[in-house]
C-alpha positions in Angstrom: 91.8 63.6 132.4 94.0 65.9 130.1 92.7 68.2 127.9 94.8 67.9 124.3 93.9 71.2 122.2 92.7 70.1 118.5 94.5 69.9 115.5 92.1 72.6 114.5 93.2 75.3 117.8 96.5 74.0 117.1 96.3 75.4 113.1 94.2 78.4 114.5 97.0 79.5 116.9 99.6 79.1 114.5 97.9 80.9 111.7 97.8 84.0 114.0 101.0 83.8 115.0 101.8 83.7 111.8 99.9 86.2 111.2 101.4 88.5 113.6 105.2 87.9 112.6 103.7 88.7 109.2 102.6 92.3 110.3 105.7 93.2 112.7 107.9 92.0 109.7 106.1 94.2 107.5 106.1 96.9 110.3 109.9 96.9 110.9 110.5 96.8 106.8 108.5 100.2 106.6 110.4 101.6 109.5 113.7 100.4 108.1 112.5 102.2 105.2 111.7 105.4 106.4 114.4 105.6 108.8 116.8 105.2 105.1 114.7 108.2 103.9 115.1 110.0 106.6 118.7 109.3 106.5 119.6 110.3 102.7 117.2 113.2 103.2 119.9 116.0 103.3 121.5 114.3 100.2 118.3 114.8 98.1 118.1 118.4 99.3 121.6 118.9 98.6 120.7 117.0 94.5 117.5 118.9 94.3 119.1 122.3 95.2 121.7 121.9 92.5 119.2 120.7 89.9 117.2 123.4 90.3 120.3 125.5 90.4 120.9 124.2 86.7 117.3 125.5 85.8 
């Protein structure tokens, strides 16, 4: 005889995939975001240098 999972493992399984894909999107958003900082980094140096220039 085959064993069919539930309805209920079936929503369980999916809700942690889900789940999952939730936090690696999150994940890559935040490295997305820091790589941009890291990126414009030498342009707020170069803005803060002048500002303070101005000072």
């Amino acid at each position: 005889m085959i064993n069919y999972p539930s309805l209920g493992d079936l929503m369980e399984k999916a809700t942690t995939q889900e789940a999952c894909l939730a936090e690696e999107y999150m994940l890559i958003k935040r490295v997305r975001q820091v790589s941009l900082l890291w990126a414009i980094r030498p342009y707020c140096e170069e803005l803060s240098d002048q500002v303070n220039g101005c000072a």
